[in-house]
C-alpha positions as CSV (number, residue, x, y, z in Angstrom):
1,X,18.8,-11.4,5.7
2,X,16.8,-12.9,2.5
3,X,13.0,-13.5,3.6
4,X,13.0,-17.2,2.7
5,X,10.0,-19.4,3.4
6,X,12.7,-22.5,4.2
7,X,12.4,-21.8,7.7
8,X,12.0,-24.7,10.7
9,X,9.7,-24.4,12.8
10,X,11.7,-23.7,15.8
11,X,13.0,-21.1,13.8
12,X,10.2,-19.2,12.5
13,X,9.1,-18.9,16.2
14,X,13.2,-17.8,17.5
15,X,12.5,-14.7,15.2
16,X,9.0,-13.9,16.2
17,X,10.6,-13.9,19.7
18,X,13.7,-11.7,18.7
19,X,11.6,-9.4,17.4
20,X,9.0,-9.1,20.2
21,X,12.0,-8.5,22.4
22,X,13.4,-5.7,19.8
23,X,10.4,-3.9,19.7
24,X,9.1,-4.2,23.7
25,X,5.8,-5.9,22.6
26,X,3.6,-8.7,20.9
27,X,4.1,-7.8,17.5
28,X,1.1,-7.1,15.3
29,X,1.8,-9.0,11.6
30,X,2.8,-5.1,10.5
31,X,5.2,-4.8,12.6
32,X,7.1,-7.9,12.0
33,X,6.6,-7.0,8.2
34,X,8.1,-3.8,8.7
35,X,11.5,-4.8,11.4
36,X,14.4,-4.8,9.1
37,X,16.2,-7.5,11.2
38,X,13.6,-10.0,11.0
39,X,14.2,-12.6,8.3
40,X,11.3,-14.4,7.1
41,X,7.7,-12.6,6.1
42,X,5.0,-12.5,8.4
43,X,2.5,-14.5,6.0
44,X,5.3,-17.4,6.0
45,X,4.3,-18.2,9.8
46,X,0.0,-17.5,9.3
47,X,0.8,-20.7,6.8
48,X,3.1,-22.7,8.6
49,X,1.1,-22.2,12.1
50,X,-2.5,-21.5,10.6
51,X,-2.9,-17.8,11.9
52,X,-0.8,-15.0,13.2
53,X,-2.2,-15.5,16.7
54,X,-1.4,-19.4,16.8
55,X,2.3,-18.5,15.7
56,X,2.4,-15.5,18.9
57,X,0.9,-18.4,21.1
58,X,3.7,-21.0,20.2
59,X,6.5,-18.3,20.8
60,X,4.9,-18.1,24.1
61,X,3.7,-14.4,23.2
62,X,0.0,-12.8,24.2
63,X,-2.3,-12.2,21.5
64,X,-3.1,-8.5,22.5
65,X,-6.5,-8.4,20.6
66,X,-7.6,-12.0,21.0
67,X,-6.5,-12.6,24.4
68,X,-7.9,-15.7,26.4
69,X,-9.0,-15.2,29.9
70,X,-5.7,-17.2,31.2
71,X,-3.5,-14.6,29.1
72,X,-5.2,-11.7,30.0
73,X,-5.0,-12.4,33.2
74,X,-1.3,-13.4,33.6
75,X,-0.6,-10.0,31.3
76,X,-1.9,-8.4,34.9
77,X,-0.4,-10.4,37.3
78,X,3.0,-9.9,35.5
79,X,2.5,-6.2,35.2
80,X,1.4,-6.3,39.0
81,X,4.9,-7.7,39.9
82,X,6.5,-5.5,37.8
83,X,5.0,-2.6,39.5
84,X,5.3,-4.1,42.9
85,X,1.4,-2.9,43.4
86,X,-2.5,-3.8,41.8
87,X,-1.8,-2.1,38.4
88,X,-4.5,0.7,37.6
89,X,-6.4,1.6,34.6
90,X,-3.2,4.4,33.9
91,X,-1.1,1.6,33.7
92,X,-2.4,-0.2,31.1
93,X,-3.4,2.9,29.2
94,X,0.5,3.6,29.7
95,X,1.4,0.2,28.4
96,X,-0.9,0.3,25.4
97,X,1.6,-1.1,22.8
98,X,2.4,-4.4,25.2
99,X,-0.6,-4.9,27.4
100,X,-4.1,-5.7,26.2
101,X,-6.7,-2.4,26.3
102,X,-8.7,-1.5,29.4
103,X,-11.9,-2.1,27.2
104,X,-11.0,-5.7,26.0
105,X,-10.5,-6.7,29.8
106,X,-13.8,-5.0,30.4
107,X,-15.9,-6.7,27.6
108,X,-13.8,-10.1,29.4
109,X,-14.7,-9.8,32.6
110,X,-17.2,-7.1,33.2
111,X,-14.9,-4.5,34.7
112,X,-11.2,-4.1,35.3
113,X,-11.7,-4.6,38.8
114,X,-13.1,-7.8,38.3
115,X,-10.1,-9.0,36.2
116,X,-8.1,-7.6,38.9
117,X,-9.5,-9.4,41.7
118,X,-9.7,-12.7,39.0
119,X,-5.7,-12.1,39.1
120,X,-5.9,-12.6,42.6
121,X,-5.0,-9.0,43.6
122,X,-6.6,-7.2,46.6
123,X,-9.1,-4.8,45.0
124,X,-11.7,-3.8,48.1
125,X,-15.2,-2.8,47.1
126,X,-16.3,0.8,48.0
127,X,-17.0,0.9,51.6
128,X,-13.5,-1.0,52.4
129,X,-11.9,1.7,50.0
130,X,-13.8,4.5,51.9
131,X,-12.7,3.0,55.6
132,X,-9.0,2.4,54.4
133,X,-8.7,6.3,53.1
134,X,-9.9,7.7,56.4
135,X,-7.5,5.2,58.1
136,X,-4.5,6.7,55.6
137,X,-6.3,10.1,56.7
138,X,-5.7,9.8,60.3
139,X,-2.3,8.4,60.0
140,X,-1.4,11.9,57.8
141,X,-3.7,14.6,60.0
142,X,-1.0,13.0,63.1
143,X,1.8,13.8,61.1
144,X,0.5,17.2,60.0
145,X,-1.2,17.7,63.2
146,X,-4.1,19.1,62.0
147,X,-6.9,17.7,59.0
148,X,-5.2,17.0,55.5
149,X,-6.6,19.7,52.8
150,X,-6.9,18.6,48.7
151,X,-3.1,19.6,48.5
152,X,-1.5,17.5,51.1
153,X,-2.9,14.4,50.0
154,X,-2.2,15.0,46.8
155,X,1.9,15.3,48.4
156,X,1.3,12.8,50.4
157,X,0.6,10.6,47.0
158,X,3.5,11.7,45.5
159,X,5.3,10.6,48.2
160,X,3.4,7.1,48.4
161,X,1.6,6.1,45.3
162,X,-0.3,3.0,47.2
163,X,-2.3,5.8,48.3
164,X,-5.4,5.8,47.0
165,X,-5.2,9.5,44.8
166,X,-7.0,12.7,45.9
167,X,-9.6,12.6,43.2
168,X,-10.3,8.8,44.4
169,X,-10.7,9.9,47.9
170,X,-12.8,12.6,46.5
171,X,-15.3,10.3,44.5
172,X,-15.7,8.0,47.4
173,X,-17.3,10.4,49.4
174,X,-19.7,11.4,47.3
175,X,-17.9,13.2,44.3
176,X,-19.9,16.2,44.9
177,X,-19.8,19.3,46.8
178,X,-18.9,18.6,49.9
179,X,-17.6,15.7,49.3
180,X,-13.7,16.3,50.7
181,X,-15.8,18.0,54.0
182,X,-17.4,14.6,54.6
183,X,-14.1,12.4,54.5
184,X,-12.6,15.6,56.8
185,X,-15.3,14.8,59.2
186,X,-15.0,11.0,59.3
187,X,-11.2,11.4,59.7
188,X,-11.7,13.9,62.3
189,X,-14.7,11.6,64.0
190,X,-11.7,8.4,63.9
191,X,-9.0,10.5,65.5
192,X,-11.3,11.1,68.7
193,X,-10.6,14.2,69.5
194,X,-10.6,18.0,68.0
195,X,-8.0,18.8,65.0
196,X,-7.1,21.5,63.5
197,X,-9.0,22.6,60.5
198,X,-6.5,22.7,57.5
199,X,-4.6,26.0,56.6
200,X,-4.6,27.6,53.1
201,X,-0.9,26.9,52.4
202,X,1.4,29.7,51.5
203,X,1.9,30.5,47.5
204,X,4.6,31.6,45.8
205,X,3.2,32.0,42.6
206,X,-0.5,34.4,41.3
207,X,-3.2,33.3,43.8
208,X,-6.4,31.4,42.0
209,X,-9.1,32.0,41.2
210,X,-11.5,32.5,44.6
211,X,-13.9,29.8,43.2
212,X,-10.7,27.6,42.4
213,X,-11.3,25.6,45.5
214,X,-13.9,24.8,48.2
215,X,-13.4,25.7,52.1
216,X,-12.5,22.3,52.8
217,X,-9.6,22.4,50.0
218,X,-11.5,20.5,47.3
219,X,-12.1,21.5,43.8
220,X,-15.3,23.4,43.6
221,X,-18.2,21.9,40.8
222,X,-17.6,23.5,36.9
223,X,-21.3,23.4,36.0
224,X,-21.4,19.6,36.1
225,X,-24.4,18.1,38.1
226,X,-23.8,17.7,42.0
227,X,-20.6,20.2,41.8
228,X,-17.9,17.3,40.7
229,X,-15.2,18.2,38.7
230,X,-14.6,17.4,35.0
């Protein structure tokens, strides 16, 4: 097609569309410049609408570097909904070519859990985090019958990713050495009575490293201060 600057409105903003659907994202003005199916140039729409942003805005597109607070925060709700959970930093470092960076939400609102619970999505502040992982850590010592190691929660997540991960649980409890010993204990305080302490499980592969992991099953400190991992 001719790149023409006799172009309506209406259509100008029909191939901005096409081509954030072509691509999977808000189109930056160089990639619209550089999609061989879109007709007219990108400079044609920064005069017609004023700016390249102002043109995304009227094709009901986000603005990935100048995001508003509404935008930014229906880019999260949306991706919440398509997840079917509160999306995590991951996610949006996954989706870096259609959502907006972790550090613009974070120079927005402070932190992305802020944002998050500005979305309206359930984000718990540390102690609630802590007290729902040693409620997920008695529901999976009963199924295991005895106290979950690093490993099995790890499975466990795999199995369930609205599980908070193993390195989360991990941090909450200090982040330190020690640290997966003092969840085991609070799990092992909420069940009531004595469980089993968790067996190394069987490999079939070289054994580690003897320093690989703690007694408890958690990673042991790498020279870092208080013993956390990298």
């Amino acid at each position: 097609m001719a790149r023409s600057s006799r172009y309506t409105d209406k259509r100008l903003l029909a191939e901005l569309r096409a081509s954030a659907k072509r691509l999977g994202r808000s189109p930056t003005m160089r990639d619209f410049r550089e999609d061989p199916a879109a007709g007219p140039h990108p400079q044609t729409l920064v005069a017609r609408f004023g700016s390249w942003n102002t043109a995304k805005r009227r094709a009901g597109l986000v603005a990935r570097r100048f995001a508003t607070r509404t935008e930014l925060l229906r880019q999260l709700q949306e991706l919440g909904d398509e997840l079917g959970r509160t999306p995590t930093g991951a996610d949006l470092v996954q989706r870096r070519g259609s959502m907006p960076s972790k550090s613009l939400y974070w120079q927005t609102f402070g932190s992305l859990r802020s944002a998050l619970r500005a979305a309206g999505f359930d984000v718990p502040r540390a102690r609630e985090r802590a007290e729902r992982a040693v409620d997920h850590g008695v529901t999976l010592a009963r199924r295991l019958h005895r106290l979950p190691s690093f490993d099995d929660w790890a499975r466990a997540r795999r199995r369930d990713p609205r599980l908070p991960s193993e390195w989360q649980v991990y941090r909450l409890f200090g982040g330190g050495r020690g640290a997966w010993a003092a969840f085991l204990k609070r799990v092992d305080r909420r069940l009531g009575e004595p469980v089993s302490e968790p067996q190394p499980a069987r490999r079939r592969e070289r054994r580690a490293k003897p320093e690989a992991r703690g007694r408890s099953g958690a990673p042991r400190g790498r020279g870092r201060r208080g013993g956390a991992p990298r």
